[in-house]
C-alpha positions in Angstrom: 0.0 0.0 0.0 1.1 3.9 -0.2 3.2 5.4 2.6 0.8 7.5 4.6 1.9 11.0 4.8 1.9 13.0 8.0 -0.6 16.6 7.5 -0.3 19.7 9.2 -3.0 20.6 11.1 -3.0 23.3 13.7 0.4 23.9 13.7 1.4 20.3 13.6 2.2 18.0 11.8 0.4 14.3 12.5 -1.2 11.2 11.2 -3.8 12.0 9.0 -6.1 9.6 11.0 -8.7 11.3 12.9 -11.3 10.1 15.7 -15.1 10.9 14.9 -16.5 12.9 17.6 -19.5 10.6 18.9 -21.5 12.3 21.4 -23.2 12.2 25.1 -20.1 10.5 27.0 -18.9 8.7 23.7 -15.9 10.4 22.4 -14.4 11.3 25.4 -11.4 12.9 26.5 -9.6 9.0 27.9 -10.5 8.1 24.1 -9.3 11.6 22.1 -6.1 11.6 24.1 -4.9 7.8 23.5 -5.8 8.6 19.8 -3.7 11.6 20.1 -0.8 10.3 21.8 -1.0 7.4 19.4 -0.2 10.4 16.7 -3.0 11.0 15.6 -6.3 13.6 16.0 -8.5 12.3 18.9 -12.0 14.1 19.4 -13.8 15.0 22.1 -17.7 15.3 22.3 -18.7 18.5 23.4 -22.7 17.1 23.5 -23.5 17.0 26.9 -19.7 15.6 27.9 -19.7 13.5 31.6 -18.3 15.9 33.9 -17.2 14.3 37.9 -17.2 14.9 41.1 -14.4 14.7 43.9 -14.3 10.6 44.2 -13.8 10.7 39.9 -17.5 9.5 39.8 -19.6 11.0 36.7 -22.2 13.4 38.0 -25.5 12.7 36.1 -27.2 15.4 34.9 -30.3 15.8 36.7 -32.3 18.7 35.8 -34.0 20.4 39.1 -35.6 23.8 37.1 -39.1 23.9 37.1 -39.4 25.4 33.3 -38.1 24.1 30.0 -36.1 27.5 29.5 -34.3 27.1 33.2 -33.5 23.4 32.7 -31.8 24.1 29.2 -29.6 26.4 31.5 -29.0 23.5 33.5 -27.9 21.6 30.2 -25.9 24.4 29.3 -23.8 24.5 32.4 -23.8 21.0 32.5 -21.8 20.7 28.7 -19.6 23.7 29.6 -18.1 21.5 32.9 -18.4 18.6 31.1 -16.1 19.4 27.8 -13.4 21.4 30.3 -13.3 17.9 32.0 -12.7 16.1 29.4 -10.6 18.8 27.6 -7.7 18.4 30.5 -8.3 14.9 30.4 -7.4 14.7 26.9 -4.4 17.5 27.4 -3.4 14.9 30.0 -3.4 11.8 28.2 -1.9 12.9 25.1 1.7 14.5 26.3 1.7 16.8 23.6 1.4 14.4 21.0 -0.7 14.9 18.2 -3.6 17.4 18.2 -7.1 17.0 20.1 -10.1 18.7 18.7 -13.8 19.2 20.3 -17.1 18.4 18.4 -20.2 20.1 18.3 -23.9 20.0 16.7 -24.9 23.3 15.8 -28.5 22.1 16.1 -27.5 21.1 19.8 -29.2 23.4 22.4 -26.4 26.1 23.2 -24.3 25.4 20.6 -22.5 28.4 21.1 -22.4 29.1 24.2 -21.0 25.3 25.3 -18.4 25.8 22.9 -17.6 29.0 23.6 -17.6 28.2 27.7 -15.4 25.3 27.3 -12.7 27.2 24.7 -12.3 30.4 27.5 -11.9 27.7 30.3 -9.3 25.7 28.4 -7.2 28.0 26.0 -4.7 25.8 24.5 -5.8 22.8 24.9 -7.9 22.6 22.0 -6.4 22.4 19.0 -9.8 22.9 16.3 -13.7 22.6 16.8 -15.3 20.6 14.7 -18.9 21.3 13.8 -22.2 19.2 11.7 -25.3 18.8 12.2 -27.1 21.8 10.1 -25.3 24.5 8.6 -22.6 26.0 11.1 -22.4 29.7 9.9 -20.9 30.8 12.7 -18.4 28.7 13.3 -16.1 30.8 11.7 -17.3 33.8 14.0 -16.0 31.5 17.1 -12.9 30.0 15.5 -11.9 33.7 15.2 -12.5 35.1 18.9 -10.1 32.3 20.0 -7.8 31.9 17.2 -8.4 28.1 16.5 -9.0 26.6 13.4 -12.7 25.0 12.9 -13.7 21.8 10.5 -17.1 22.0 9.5 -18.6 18.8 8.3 -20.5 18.8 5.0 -21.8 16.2 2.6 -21.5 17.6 -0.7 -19.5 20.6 -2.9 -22.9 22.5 -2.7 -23.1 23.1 1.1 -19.4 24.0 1.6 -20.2 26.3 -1.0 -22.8 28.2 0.4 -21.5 28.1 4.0 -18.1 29.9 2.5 -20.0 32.6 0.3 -22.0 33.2 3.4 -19.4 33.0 5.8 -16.3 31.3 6.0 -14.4 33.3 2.8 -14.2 35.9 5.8 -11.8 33.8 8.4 -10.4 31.4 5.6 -7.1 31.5 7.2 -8.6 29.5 10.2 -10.3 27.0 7.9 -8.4 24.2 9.1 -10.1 21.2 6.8 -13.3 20.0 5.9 -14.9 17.2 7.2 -17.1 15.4 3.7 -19.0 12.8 6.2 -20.5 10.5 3.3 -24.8 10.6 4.4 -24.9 6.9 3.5 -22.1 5.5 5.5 -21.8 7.5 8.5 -23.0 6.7 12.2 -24.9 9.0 13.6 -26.9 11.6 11.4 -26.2 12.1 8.7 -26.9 15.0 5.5 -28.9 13.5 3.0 -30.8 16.0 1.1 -34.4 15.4 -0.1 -33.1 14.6 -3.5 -31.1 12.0 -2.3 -32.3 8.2 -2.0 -31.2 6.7 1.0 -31.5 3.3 -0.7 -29.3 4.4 -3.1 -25.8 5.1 -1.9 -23.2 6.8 -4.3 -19.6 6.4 -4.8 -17.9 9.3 -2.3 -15.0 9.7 -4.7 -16.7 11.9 -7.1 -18.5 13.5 -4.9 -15.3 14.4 -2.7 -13.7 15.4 -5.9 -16.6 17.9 -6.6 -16.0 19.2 -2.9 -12.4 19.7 -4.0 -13.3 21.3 -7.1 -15.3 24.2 -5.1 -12.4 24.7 -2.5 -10.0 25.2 -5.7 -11.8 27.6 -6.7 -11.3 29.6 -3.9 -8.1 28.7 -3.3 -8.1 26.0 -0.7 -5.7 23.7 -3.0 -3.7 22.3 0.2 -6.8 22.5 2.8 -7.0 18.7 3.8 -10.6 17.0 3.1 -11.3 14.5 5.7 -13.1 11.8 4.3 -16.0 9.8 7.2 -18.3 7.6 6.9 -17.4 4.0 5.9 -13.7 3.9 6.1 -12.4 0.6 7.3 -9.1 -1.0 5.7 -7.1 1.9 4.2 -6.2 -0.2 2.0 -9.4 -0.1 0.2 -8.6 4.2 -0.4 -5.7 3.6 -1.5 -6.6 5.1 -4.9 -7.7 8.3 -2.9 -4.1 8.7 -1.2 -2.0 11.0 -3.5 -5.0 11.1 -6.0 -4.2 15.1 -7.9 -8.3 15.0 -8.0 -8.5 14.5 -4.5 -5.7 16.6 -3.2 -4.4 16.2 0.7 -6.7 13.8 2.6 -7.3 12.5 6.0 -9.3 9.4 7.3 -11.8 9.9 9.7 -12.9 6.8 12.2 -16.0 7.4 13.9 -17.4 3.3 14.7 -13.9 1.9 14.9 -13.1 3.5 18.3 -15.6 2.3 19.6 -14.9 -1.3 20.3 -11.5 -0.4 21.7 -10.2 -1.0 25.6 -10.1 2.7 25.8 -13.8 2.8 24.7 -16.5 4.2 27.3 -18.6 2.2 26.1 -20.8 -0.8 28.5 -19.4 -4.1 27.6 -22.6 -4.8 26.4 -22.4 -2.7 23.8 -18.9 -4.0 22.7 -20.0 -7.1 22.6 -23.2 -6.5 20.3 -21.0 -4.9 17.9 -19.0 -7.9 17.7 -21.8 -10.2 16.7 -23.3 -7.5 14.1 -24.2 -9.3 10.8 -24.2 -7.1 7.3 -27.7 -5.5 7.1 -27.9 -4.8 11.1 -26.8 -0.8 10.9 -29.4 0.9 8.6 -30.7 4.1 7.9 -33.7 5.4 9.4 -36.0 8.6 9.7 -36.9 8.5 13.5 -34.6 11.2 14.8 -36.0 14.2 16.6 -33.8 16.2 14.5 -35.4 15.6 11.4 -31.8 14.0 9.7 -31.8 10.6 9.0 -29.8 8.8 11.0 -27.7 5.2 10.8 -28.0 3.0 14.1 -28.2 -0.7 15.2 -31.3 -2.6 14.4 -32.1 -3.3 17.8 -35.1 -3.9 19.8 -35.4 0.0 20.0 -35.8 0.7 16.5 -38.3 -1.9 16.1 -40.1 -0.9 18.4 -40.3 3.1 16.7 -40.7 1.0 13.3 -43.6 -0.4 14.9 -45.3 2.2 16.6 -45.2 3.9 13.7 -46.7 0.9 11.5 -49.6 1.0 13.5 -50.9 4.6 12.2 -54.2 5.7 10.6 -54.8 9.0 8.8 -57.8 10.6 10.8 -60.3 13.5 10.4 -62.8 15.8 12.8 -65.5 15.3 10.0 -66.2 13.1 7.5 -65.3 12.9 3.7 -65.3 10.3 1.1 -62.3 9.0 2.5 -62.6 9.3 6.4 -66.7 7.8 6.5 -66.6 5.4 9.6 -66.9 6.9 13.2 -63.9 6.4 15.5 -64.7 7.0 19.3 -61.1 8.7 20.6 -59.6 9.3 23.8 -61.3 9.2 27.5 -63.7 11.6 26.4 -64.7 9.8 23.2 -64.2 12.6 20.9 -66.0 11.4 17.4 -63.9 11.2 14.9 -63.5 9.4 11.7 -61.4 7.6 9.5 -61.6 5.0 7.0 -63.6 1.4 7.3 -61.0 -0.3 6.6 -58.4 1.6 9.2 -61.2 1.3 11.8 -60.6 -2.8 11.7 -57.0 -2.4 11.8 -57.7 0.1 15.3 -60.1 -2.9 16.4 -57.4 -5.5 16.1 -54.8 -3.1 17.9 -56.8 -2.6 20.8 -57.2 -6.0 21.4 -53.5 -6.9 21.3 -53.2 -3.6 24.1 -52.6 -1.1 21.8 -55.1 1.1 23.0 -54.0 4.8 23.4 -54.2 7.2 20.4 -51.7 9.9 20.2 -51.9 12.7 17.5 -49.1 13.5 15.1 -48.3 16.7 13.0 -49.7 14.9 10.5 -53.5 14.5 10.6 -52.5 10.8 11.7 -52.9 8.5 15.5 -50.2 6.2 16.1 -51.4 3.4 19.0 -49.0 2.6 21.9 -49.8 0.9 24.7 -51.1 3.1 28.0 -47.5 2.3 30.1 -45.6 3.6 26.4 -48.2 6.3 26.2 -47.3 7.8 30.1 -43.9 7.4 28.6 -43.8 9.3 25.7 -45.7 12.1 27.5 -43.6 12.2 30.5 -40.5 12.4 28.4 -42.5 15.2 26.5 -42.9 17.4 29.2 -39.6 16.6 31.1 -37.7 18.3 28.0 -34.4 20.6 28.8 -34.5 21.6 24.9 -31.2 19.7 23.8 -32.3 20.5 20.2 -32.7 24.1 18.6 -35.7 22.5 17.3 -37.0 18.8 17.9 -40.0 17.3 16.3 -40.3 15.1 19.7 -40.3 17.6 22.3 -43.7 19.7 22.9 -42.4 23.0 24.5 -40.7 24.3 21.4 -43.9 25.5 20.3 -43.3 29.3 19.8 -40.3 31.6 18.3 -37.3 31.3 17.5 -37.5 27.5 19.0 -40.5 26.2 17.0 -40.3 23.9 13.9 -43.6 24.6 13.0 -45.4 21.4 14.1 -46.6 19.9 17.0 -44.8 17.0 19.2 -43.8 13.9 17.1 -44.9 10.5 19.2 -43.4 8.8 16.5 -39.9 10.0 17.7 -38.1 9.6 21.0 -36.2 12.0 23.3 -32.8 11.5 22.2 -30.6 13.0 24.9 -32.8 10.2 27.6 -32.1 7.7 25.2 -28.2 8.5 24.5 -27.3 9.2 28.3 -28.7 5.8 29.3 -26.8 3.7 26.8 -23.8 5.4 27.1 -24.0 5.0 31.1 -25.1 1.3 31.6 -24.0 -0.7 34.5 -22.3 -3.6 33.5 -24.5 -6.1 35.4 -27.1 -9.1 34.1 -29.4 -6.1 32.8 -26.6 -4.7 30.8 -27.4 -6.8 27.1 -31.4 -5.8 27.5 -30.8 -1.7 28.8 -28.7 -1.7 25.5 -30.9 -3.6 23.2 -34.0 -1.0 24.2 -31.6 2.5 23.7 -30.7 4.1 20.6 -27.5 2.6 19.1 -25.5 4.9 16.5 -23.0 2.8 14.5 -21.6 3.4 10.7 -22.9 1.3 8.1 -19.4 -0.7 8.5 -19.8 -1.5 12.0 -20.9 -5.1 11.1 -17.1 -5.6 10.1 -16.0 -5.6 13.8 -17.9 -9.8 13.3 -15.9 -10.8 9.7 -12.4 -8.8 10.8 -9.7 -11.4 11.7 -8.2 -8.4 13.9 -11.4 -9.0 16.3 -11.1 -12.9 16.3 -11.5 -14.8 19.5 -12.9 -10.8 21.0 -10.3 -9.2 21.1 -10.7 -5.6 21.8 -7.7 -3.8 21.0 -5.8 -0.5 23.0 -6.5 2.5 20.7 -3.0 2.3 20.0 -2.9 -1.1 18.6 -6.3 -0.3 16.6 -4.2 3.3 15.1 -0.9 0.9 14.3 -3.2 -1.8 12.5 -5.1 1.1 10.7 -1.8 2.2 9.6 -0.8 -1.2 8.1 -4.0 -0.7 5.5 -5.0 -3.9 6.2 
């Protein structure tokens, strides 16, 4: 295979393998400083981090406020302590060595002012911010009150395009790289674009080479692209590394890291992802955020599949197509929909499916009455993690308002992503996991067909970046 090239980023030059930042206590600052110190770029989460008390114990993030505005406050303070934590952990860990960068959503809650908190607490010991998750046109603003280069991930020539005539052509000096995370490939959410199939996945080579195409043009010839989503053996990019078309590239590992001894991860989790078959990471539409999103087939997504399955399109008065009375609710409100949905309601009732919850969308989903309490309670106990969620039902009015109402169909995320990511490892370990949200690349079903893993062998992060480096 080609010799890997060391890249200069932020001053230094290092591997050009980079950790994906995976958020809520994934990517944390034990994990981005081994990857560091291995050479590398490690990344820390700056989504709602694990900060700890006196003993070294996490401190969960209970939120005490009475309203939703007060308890984002709560979450706010919460991901400023958290990310310095895991920033000097990081600064620690690594000795020096390689570089450590923070991610961020700029569709998290705060956005802004986490980031901004956790780079006037720890100057120096971040060496970029990386930013996705919507269209980051201030990032550049930030990046240049603290004189740190920023990576803003994008999945296509077209959005860099319009986030650099917009923004970034003013602080291009600080534009460290650009993160092309493939939307088909990548864990997490990801940027497909309504005229995109997400059945369909393309080749990321020409799209990365259109990406380049719009940097040259404004003279980013040598501005690394960090290609995520998908990458495995290097061996199989080969044709990328030195590639004119391409220009100066860098890997990006965002599932890989994950099953590593450094990981903090349950062991449960580890060990589903070592018994993942191909087909068990797939694409879905669930998310509060509105993105698509790739995560583990597991008993969680089949149950949102489900609930979702067992929808009927419903009126307050009749038409041609909603003729059949439908008795809803405790009060038994009359409404109507269809004959034929009326025997499907029947039949769902008598299996226990007998609460109807409203969606944005003139539809009823049926969930049981214990999933209904649920759902509600989760509603209502919202600290607005999102800028604007489709689940959550108090970001009803300007500027945090998509528009709609709350989404039963969807989940609250940040409930969801704190209990996986902080499962006790005891006999309820495999089932806490199985019923919580589960982001993983499309790839991740390698870890179960890679000889590296054979016999379960979890590796160090520094064996996992010296096995990486070997292309195979």
């Amino acid at each position: 295979m080609k010799s890997i090239d060391t890249l200069r980023f932020g001053g230094q030059d290092v591997l050009p393998l980079v950790e994906g930042g995976k958020g809520v206590a994934v990517s944390t600052g034990v994990s981005a400083g081994h990857w560091a110190a291995a050479g590398g770029i490690g990344t820390l989460s700056a989504v709602n981090a694990d900060s700890y008390d006196e003993q070294g114990n996490p401190i969960p993030q209970v939120y005490h406020a009475r309203t939703r505005r007060e308890r984002q406050h709560e979450l706010i303070r919460y991901g400023i302590e958290g990310g310095i934590a895991q920033a000097k952990i990081a600064h620690e860990i690594s000795g020096g060595k390689g570089r450590i960068h923070a991610n961020i959503l700029w569709e998290m809650g705060g956005a802004e002012d986490v980031i901004t908190g956790i780079l006037e607490a720890v100057p120096g010991l971040i060496h970029g911010v990386t930013c996705g998750a919507g269209m980051p046109y201030r990032l550049s603003d930030i990046a240049a009150k603290f004189n740190i280069p920023y990576y803003p991930i994008v999945s296509s020539g077209r959005a860099f395009n319009a986030l650099w005539r917009r923004s970034f052509s003013k602080t291009s000096e600080l534009l460290g790289g650009v993160v092309y995370e493939d939307p088909w490939r990548a864990g997490g959410h990801n940027g497909l674009s309504n005229t995109e199939d997400p059945l369909c996945p393309e080749d990321p080579l020409p799209r990365v080479i259109e990406l380049r195409k719009v940097m040259r043009r404004y003279g980013l010839d040598e501005t690394p692209i960090i290609m995520a989503g998908g990458v495995w053996h290097l061996e199989e990019w080969e044709h990328w590394i030195g590639n004119p078309e391409v220009g100066p590239v860098a890997f990006q590992f965002g599932t890989r890291p994950l099953l590593t001894q450094e990981s903090p991860i349950p062991e449960a989790w580890k060990r589903r992802l070592q018994n993942l078959k191909e087909g068990d990471v797939y694409l879905n539409r669930f998310s509060p955020t509105g993105f698509y999103s790739s995560a583990v087939n597991n008993s969680f997504m089949q149950d949102l599949r489900a609930r979702s399955e067992r929808q009927v399109s419903i009126r307050s008065s009749a038409d041609d197509a909603h003729d059949t009375v439908y008795a809803m609710g405790a009060r038994r409100r009359e409404m109507f929909v269809s004959a034929d949905d009326r025997a499907k309601i029947a039949a769902w009732e008598e299996a226990g499916f007998t609460k109807a919850l409203p969606t944005p969308d003139d539809t009823v989903v049926f969930v049981t009455p214990e999933d209904a309490r649920t759902i509600l309670a989760d509603q209502a106990a919202c600290m607005g993690c999102l800028s604007a969620c489709r689940f959550s039902n108090w970001l009803q009015r300007e500027p945090f308002t998509n528009g709609q109402k709350a989404d039963p169909r969807s989940f609250c995320i940040q409930k969801t992503l704190q209990t996986i990511a902080h499962t006790a490892n005891d006999e309820h370990a495999d089932e806490v996991v199985d019923n919580n949200l589960m982001f993983g690349g499309t790839s991740a079903w390698r870890f179960g067909s890679d000889p590296f893993y054979a016999n379960g062998f979890v590796p160090t992060v520094g064996q996992l970046v010296e096995r990486i480096l070997t292309g195979k």
